[in-house]
C-alpha positions as CSV (number, residue, x, y, z in Angstrom):
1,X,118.0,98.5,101.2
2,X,119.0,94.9,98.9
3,X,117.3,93.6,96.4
4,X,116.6,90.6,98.9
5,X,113.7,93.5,100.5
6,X,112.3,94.5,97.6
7,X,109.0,94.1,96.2
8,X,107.3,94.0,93.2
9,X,103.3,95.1,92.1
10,X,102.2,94.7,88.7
11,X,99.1,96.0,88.2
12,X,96.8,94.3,85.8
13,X,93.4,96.2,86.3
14,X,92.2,98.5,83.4
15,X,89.9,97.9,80.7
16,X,91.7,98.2,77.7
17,X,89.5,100.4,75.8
18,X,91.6,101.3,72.8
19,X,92.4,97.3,72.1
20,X,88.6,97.1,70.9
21,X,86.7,95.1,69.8
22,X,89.7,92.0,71.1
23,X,90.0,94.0,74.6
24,X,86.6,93.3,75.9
25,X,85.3,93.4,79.8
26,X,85.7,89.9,80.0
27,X,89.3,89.8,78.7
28,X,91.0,93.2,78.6
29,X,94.4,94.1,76.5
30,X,96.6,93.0,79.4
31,X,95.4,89.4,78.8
32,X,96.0,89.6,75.2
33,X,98.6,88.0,73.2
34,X,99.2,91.2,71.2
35,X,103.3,90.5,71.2
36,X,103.7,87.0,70.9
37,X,102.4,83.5,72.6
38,X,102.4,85.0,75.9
39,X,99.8,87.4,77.0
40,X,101.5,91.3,78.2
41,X,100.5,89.8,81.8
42,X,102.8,87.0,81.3
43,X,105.7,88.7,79.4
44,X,105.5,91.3,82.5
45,X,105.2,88.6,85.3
46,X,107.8,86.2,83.1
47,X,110.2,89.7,83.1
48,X,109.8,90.3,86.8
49,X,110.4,86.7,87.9
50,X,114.2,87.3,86.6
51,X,114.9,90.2,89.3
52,X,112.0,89.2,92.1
53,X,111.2,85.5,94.0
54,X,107.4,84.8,93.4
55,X,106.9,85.4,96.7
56,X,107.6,88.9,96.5
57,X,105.9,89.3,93.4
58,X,101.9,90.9,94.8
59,X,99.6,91.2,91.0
60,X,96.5,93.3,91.6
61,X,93.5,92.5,89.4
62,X,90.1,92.8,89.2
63,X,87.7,90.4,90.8
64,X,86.2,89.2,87.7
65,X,89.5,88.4,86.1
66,X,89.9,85.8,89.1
67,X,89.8,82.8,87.1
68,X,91.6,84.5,83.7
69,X,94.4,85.8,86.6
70,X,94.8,82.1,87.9
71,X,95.0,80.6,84.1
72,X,97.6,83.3,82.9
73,X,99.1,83.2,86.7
74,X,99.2,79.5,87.3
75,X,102.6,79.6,89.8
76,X,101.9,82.8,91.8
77,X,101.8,81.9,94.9
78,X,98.8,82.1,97.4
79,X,98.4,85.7,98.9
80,X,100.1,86.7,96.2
81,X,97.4,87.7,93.6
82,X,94.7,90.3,95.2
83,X,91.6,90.8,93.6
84,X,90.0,94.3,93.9
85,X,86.1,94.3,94.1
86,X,86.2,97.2,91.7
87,X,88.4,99.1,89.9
88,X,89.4,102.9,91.6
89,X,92.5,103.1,89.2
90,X,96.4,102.4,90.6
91,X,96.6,104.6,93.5
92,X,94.3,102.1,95.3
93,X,95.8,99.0,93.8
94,X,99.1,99.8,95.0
95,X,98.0,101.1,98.7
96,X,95.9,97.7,98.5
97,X,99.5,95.6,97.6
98,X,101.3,97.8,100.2
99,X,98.7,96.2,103.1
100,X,99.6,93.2,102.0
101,X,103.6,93.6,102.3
102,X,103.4,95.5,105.6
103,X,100.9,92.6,106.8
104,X,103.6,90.0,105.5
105,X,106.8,91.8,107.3
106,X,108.0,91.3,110.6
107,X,106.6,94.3,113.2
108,X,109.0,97.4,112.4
109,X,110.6,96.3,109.2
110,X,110.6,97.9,105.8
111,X,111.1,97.5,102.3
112,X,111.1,99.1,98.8
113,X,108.4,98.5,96.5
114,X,108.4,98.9,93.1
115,X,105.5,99.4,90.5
116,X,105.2,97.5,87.3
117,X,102.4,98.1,84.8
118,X,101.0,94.4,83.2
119,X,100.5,96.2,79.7
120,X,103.8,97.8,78.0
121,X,106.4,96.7,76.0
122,X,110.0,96.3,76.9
123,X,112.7,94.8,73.8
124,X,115.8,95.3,76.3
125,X,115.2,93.5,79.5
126,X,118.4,92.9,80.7
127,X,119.1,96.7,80.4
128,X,116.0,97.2,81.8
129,X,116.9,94.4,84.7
130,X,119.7,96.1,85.6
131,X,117.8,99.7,86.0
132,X,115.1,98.3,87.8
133,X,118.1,97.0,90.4
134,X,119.8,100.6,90.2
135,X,116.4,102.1,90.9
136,X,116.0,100.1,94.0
137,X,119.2,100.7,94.8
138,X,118.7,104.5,94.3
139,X,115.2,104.6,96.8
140,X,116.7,106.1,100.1
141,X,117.9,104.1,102.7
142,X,116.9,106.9,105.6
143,X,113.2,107.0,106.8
144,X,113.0,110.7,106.8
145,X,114.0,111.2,103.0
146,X,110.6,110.3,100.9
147,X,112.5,110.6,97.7
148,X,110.4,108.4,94.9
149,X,112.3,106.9,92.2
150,X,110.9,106.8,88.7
151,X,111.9,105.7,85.3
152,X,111.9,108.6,82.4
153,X,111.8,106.9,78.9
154,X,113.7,108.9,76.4
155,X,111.1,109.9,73.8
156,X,111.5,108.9,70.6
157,X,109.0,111.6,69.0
158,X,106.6,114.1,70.4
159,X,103.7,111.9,71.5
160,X,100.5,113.7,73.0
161,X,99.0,110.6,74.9
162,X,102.0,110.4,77.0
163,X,103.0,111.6,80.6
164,X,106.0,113.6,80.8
165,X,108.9,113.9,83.1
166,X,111.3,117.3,83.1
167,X,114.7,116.6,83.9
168,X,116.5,118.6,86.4
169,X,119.9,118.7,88.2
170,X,122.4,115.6,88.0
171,X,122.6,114.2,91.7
172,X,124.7,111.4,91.3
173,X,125.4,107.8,90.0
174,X,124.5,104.4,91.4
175,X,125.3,101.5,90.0
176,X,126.9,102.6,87.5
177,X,123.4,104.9,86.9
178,X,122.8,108.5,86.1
179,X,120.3,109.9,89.0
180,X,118.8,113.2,88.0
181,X,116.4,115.5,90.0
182,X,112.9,115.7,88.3
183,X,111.4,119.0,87.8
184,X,107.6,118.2,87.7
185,X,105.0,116.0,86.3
186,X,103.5,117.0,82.7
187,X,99.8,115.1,81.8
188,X,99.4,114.7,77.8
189,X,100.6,118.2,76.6
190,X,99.5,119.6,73.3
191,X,101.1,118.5,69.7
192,X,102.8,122.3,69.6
193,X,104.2,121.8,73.8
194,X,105.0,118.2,72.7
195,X,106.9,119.3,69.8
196,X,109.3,121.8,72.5
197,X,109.8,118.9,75.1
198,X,110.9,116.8,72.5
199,X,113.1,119.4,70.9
200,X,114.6,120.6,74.3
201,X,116.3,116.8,75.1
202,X,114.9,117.9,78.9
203,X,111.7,115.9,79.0
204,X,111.0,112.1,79.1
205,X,108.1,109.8,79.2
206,X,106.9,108.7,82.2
207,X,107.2,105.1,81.9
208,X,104.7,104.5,85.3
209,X,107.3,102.2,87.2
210,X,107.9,103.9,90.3
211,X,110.0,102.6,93.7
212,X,109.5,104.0,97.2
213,X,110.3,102.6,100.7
214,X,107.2,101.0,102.3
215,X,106.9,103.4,105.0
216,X,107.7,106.5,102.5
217,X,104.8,105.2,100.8
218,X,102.6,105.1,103.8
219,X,103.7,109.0,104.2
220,X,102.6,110.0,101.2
221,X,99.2,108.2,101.4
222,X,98.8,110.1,105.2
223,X,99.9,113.3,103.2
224,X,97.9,113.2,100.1
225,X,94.9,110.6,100.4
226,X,94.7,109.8,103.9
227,X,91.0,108.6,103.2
228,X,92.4,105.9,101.6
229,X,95.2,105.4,103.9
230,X,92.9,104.6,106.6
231,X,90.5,102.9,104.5
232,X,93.5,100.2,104.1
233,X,94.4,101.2,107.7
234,X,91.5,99.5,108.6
235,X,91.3,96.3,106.5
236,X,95.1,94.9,107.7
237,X,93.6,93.4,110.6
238,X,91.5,91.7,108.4
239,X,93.8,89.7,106.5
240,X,94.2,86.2,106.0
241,X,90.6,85.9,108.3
242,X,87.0,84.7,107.0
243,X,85.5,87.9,106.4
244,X,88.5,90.0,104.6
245,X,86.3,89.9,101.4
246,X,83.8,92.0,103.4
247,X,86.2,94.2,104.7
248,X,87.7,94.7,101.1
249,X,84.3,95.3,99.4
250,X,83.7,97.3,102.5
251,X,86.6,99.5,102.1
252,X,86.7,99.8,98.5
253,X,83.5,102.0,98.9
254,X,84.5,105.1,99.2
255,X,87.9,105.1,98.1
256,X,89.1,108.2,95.1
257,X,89.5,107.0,91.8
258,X,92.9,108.1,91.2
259,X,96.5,107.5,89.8
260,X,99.4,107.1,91.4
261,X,100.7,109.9,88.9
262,X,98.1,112.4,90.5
263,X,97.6,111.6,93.8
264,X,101.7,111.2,94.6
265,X,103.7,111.8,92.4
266,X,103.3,115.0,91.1
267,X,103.0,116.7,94.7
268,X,106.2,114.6,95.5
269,X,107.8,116.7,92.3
270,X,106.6,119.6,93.7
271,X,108.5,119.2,96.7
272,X,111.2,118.4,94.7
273,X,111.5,114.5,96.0
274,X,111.4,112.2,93.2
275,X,114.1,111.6,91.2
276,X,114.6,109.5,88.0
277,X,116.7,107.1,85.8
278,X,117.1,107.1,82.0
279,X,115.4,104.3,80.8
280,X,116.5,103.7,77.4
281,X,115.4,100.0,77.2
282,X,112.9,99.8,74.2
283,X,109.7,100.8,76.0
284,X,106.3,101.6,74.6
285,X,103.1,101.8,77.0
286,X,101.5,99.4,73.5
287,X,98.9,102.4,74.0
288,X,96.7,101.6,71.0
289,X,96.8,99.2,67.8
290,X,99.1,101.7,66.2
291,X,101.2,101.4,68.7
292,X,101.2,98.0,69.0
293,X,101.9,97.8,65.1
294,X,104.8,100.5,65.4
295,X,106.2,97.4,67.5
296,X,105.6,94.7,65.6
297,X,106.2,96.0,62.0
298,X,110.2,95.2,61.2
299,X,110.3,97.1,58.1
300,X,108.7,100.1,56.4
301,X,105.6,99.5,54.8
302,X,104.7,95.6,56.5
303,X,101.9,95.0,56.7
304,X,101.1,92.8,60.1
305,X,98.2,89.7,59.5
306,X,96.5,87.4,61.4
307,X,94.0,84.8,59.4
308,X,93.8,83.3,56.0
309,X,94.3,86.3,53.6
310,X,95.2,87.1,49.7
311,X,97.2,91.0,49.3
312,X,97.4,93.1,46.4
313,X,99.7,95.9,46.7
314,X,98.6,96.6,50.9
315,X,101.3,98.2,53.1
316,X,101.4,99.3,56.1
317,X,98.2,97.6,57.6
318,X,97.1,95.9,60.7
319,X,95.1,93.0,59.5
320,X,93.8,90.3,62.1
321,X,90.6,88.2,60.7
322,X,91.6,85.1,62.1
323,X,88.3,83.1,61.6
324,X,87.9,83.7,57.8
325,X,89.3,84.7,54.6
326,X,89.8,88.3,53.7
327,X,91.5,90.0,51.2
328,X,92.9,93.1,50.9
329,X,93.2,95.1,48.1
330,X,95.1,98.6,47.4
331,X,94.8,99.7,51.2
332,X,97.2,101.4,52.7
333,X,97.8,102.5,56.8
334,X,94.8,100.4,58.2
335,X,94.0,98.8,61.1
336,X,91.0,96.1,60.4
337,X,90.0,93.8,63.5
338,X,87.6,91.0,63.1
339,X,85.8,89.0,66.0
340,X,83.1,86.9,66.1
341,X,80.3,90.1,66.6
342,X,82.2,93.2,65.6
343,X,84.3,94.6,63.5
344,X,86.6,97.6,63.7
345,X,87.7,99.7,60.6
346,X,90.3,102.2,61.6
347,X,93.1,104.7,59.9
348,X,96.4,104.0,61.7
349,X,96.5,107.6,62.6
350,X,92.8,107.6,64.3
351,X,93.8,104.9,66.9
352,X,93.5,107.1,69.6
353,X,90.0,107.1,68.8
354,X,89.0,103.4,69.5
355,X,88.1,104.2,72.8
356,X,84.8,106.3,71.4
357,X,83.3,103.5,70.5
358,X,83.5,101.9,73.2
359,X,82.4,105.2,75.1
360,X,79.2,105.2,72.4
361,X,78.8,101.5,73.1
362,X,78.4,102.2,77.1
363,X,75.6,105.2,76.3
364,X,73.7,103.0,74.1
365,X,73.5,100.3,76.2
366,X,75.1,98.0,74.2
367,X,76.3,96.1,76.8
368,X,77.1,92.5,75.0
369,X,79.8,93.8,72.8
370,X,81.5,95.4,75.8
């Protein structure tokens, strides 16, 4: 396999529910500026473009992004953005991109795809270019080895909202690339077990960008969730004809909400077929706003603003108001976020726990500042 038969998927569904109240429905985190001029869409399709032609680049969104997609997205070309009829998390997204690809290649013929969230951060790209070209490299050329290739972030403290990769035997190098064995999957251990992975230099964050071969891919859909394996089965003939949208709501009914993590990778661990690279290229999943101010903060105690503001003796704050004056006075390790109809008051070190509101918003029925 060359680079010339790979394919990217970014995969720009998701909601965003930590980013509230600026993540809404209507305009989740992914579409947000939160690192700059460019949305995290756009850094990660602007990123991509570098390694992948735009025709090989397949985004997967949600229907009611379609016209936000095709603003952000002005030069992907047609066929190339899909739009699901409803979100059943990236498991379905990618077996919905693979379709696509297998539909687009000549009868017989394969290729490697690889997996690209639309929401993290990434400050080394060219080391992260040249990964992402060892880790296609690295996806097996033979049809009967379903190795998947995965990227393990090095972590740089013991986070609990992360997944977590343990490293096992050295295998080999390519490209100049350190391939190691991966042990099993780990789901968002506890502060104590985060601690000992972190201490033990054998555990890494799973970064979510996976590579497989097309048809090794397939497999493991026919292995694991061959519901939705036929479900997309069915809809291939279907594409590029009048009625596809029918046959995609159609086929979206049914389907398991599930991760990729879940539904293939971890069995593939368990059989002892994926394998990983060490990504050290400057990655963060830009999980929450204290995340996203762990980025953006360059020295200890900066405080990050957006808006008219006056600050007496603040450090270490988020503050984005960018409608009206505010000042702030004597705060320390904030995160303040005005919009036009809400307004979220957080400690840095609660940010995990944005998404409650939004959960408390949803079972009051508060529908409009969703």
């Amino acid at each position: 396999m060359t680079l010339k038969n790979a394919y990217a998927i970014i995969l720009a569904g998701g909601y965003g529910t930590r980013f509230w109240p600026a993540s809404r429905r209507a305009r989740p985190k992914q579409f947000l500026p939160l690192l700059g001029r460019e949305s995290l869409l756009q850094q990660t399709y602007r990123r991509l473009a570098r390694l992948f032609p735009p025709g090989r680049i397949y985004v997967v969104g949600n229907a009611e992004h379609r016209s936000l997609l095709a603003r952000q997205l002005p030069r992907v070309p047609p066929g190339r953005l899909l739009l699901e009829p409803v979100g059943r998390n990236t498991a379905a997204a990618c077996a919905l991109a693979a379709a696509h690809i297998r539909a687009a290649l000549p009868a017989g013929a394969d290729a490697v795809l690889g997996v690209f969230p639309a929401d993290h951060g990434i400050r080394r790209e060219a080391r992260f270019l040249r990964l992402a070209r060892a880790a296609i490299a690295a996806v097996p050329k033979v049809r009967d080895d379903e190795a998947t290739v995965v990227l393990g972030v090095p972590p740089l403290s013991p986070q609990i909202g992360f997944g977590y990769l343990e490293r096992g035997r050295f295998l080999r190098r390519q490209s100049g690339e350190r391939v190691f064995a991966v042990r099993r999957f780990t789901e968002k251990p506890s502060a104590r077990t985060a601690a000992r992975y972190f201490r033990s230099n054998r555990y890494f964050w799973n970064s979510g960008m996976f590579f497989w071969r097309l048809s090794t891919f397939d497999r493991l859909l026919a292995r694991h969730l061959p519901w939705t394996r036929r479900a997309f089965g069915n809809l291939a003939p279907a594409i590029g004809r009048r009625d596809y949208s029918l046959c995609l709501r159609r086929s979206y009914r049914s389907l398991a909400d599930i991760s990729i993590d879940y539904a293939l990778a971890e069995p593939a661990a368990a059989r002892g077929q994926v394998r990983m690279l060490e990504a050290d290229i400057g990655w963060s999943d830009l999980g929450s706003w204290s995340t996203v101010y762990d980025w953006r903060a360059a020295r200890r105690g900066e405080n990050i603003v957006a808006g008219p503001h006056l600050l007496l003796d603040a450090r270490s704050n988020w503050l984005s108001s960018p409608r009206k004056f505010f000042a702030a006075i004597g705060v320390r390790n904030l995160i303040v976020v005005d919009t036009p109809d809400a307004l979220l008051l957080c400690a840095r070190d609660r940010a995990q726990d944005v998404g409650k509101v939004v959960d408390y918003l949803k079972k009051n029925k508060r529908s409009r500042l969703l």
